[in-house]
C-alpha positions as CSV (number, residue, x, y, z in Angstrom):
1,X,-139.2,-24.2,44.1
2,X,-138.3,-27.5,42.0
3,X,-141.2,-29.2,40.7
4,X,-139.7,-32.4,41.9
5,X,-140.9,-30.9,45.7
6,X,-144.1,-31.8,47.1
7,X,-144.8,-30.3,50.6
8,X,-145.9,-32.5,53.0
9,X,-149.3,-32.2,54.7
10,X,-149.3,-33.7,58.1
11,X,-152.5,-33.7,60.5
12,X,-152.3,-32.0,63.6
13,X,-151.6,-33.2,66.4
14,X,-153.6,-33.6,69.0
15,X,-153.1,-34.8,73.0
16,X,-155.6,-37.2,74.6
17,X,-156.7,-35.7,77.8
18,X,-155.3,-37.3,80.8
19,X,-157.8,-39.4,82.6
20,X,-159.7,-37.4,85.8
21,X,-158.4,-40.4,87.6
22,X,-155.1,-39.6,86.9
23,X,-155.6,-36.0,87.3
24,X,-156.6,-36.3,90.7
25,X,-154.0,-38.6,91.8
26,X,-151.8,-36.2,90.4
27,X,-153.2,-32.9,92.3
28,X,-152.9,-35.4,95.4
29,X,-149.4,-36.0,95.1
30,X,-148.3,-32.3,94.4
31,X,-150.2,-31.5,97.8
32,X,-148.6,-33.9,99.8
33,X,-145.4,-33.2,98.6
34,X,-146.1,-28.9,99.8
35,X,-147.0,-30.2,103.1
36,X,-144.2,-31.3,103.6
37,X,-142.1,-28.9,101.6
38,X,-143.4,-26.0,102.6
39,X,-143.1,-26.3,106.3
40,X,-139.3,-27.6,106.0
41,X,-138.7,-24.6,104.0
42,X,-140.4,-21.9,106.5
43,X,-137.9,-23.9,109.2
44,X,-134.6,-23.3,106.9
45,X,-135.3,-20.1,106.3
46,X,-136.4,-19.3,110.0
47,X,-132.5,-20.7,111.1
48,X,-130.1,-18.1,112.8
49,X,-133.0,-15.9,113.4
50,X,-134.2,-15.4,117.4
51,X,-138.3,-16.2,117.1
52,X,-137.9,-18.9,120.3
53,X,-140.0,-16.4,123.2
54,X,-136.9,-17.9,125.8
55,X,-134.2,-16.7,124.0
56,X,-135.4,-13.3,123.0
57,X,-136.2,-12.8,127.2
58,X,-132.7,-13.8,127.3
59,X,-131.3,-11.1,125.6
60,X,-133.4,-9.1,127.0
61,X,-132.7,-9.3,130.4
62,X,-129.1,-8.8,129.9
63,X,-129.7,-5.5,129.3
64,X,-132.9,-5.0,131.5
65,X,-131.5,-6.5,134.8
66,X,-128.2,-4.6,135.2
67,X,-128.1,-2.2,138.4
68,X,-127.0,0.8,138.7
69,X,-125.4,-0.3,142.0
70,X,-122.8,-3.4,142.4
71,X,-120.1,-4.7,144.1
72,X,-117.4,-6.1,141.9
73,X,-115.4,-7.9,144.3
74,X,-116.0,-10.4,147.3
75,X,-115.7,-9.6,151.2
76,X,-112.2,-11.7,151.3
77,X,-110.3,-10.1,148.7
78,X,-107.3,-8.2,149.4
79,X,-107.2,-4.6,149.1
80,X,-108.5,-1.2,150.1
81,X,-112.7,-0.7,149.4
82,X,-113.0,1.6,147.5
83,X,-116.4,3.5,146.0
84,X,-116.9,5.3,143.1
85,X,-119.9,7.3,142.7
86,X,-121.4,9.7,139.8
87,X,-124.1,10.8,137.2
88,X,-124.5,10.2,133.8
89,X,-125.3,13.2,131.8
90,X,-126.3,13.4,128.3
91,X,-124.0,16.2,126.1
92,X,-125.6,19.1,127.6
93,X,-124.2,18.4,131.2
94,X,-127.4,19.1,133.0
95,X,-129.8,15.8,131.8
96,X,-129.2,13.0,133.4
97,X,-128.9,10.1,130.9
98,X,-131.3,7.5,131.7
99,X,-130.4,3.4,130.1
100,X,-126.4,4.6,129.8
101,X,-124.6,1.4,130.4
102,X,-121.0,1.6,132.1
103,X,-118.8,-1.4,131.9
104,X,-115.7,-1.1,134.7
105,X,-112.9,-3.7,135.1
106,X,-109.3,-3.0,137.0
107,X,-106.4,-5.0,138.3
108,X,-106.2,-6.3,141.5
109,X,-103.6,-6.0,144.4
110,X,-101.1,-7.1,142.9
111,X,-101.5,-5.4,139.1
112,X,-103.0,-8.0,137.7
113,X,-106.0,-8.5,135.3
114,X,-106.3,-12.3,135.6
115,X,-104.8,-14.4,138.6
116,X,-101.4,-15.0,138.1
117,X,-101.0,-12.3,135.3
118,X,-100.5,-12.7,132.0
119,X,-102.9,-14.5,129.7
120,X,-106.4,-12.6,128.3
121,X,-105.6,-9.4,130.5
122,X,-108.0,-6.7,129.9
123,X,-110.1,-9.4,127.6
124,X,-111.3,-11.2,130.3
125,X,-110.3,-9.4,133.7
126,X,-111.2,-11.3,136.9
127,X,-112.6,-8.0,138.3
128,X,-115.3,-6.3,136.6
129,X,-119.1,-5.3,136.2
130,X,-121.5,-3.2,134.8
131,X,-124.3,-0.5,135.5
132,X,-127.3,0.9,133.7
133,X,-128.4,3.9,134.8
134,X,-132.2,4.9,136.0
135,X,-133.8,7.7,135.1
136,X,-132.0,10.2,137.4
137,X,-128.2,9.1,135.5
138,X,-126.7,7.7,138.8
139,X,-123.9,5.0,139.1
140,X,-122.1,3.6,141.9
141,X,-119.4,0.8,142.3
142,X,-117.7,-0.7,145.1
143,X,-114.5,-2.4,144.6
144,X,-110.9,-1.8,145.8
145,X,-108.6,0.3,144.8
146,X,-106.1,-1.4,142.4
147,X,-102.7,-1.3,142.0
148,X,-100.2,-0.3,139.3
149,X,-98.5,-2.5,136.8
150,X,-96.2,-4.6,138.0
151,X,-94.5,-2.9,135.2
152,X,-94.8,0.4,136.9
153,X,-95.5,1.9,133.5
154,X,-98.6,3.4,134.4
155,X,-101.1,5.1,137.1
156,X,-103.1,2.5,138.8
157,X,-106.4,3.3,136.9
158,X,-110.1,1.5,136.3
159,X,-111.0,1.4,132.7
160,X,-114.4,2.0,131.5
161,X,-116.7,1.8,129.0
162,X,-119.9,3.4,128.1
163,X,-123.0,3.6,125.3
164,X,-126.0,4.4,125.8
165,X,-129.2,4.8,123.1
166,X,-127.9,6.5,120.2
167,X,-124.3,7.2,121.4
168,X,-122.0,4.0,120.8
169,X,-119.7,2.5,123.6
170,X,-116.5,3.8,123.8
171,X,-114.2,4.0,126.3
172,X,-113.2,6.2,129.5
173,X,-110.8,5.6,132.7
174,X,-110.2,7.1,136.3
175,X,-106.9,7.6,137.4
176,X,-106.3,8.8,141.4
177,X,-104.6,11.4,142.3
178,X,-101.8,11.0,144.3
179,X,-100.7,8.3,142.3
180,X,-96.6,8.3,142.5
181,X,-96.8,8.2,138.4
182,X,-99.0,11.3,138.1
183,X,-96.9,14.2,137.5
184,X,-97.1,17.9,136.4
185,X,-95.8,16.8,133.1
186,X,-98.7,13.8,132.6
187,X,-101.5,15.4,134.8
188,X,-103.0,17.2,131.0
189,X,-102.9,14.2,129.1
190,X,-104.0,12.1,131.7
191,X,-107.2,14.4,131.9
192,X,-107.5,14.5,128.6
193,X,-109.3,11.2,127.6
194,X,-112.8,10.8,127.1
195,X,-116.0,11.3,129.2
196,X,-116.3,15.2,129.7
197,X,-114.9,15.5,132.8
198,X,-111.2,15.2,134.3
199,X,-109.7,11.7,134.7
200,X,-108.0,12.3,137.3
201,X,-110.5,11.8,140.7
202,X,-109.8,12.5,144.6
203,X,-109.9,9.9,146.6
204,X,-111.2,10.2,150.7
205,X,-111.8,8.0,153.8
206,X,-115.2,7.9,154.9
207,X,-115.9,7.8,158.5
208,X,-116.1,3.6,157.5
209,X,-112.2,3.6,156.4
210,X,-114.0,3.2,152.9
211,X,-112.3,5.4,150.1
212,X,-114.5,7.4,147.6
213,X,-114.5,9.0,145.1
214,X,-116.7,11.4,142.2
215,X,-117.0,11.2,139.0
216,X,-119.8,12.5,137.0
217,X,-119.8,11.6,133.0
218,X,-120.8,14.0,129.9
219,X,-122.0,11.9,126.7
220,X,-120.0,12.2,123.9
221,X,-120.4,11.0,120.4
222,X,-117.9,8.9,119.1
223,X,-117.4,7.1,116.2
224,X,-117.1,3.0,116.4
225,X,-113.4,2.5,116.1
226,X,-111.0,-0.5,116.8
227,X,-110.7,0.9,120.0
228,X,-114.7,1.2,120.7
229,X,-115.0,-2.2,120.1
230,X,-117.7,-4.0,122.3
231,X,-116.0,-5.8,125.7
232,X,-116.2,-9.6,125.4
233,X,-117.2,-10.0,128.7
């Protein structure tokens, strides 16, 4: 170290206490400024999430207040009535599945999904509904009996869909034998689709004039796909 080099000795430093006066206006502030804080930032964070009592009914209730009975259609509209009647079972075939939801839509007399044709089609049919079954599995719809595609390219048929707790929707269809487009050659792959039993149904007159048909339905597992996708209807 040069001798020229004389360290330098400062005192410490020391801060002055803030005055309790100041202090207190201080704390004062801080809290005013969390009263308001705090509350705005519960409500930002609580955004997007269902806590109104109304809304979560709401949802609810569109799953609580489906039948397990309906009527798709109106008195006036053109066609044959037609019922279709069955159980829900789960895999095993002999429990009935109870809270199985089955969502049905079909074209009308003329092949259409929407009047007029064209346009959403199968996205937003004009004929459709949806049952939830009790705790005995049962369904029933009345409707009438649609029509092939103006097309021709296909069986008149009613799509379907169906979930129920722990097995995801996926999708099923009836076809009706008879049908001019149901041949030897078809009649296996046409069976062959999902819901356990064949596809294909009878249809009879009643002693009403009313065709019906049975169909009973065995749970199957399958993956969420593309084609599993929920209905937006």
């Amino acid at each position: 170290m040069s001798s020229g080099y004389q360290a330098e000795h400062r005192r410490p430093y020391f801060a002055k206490p803030w005055p309790l006066a100041v202090i207190k206006a201080t704390f004062e502030m801080r809290k005013s400024v969390l009263t308001i804080i705090l509350p705005l930032s519960i409500f930002l964070i609580s955004c997007g999430q269902t806590t109104n009592p109304n809304v979560v009914a709401a949802i609810k209730n569109d799953t609580l207040n489906i039948p397990s009975k309906i009527k798709m259609v109106t008195d006036s509209e053109p066609g044959e009535s037609m019922i279709i009647s069955g159980t829900i079972y789960l895999p095993d075939g002999k429990t009935p599945a109870n809270e199985a939801i089955l969502s049905v839509w079909h074209t009308d007399t003329k092949g259409y999904y929407i009047a007029g044709g064209g346009g959403a089609g199968e996205l937003h049919p004009r004929i459709h509904g949806r049952m939830k079954t009790g705790a005995d599995g049962k369904y029933e719809l009345l409707t009438i009996k649609p029509a092939q595609y103006p097309s021709h390219t296909s069986p008149a048929h009613v799509h379907g869909h169906i979930s129920a707790p722990n097995f995801p929707e996926y999708p099923i269809i009836y076809y009706f034998d008879g049908d001019d487009l149901i041949t030897d050659k078809n009649r296996s792959d046409l069976n062959n689709h999902y819901g356990g039993t064949p596809s294909i149904i009878k249809l009879t007159k009643d002693n009403k004039g009313i065709l019906t048909g049975h169909r009973d339905i065995i749970l199957q597992y399958v993956k969420p796909s593309d084609e599993t996708m929920k209905l937006q209807w």
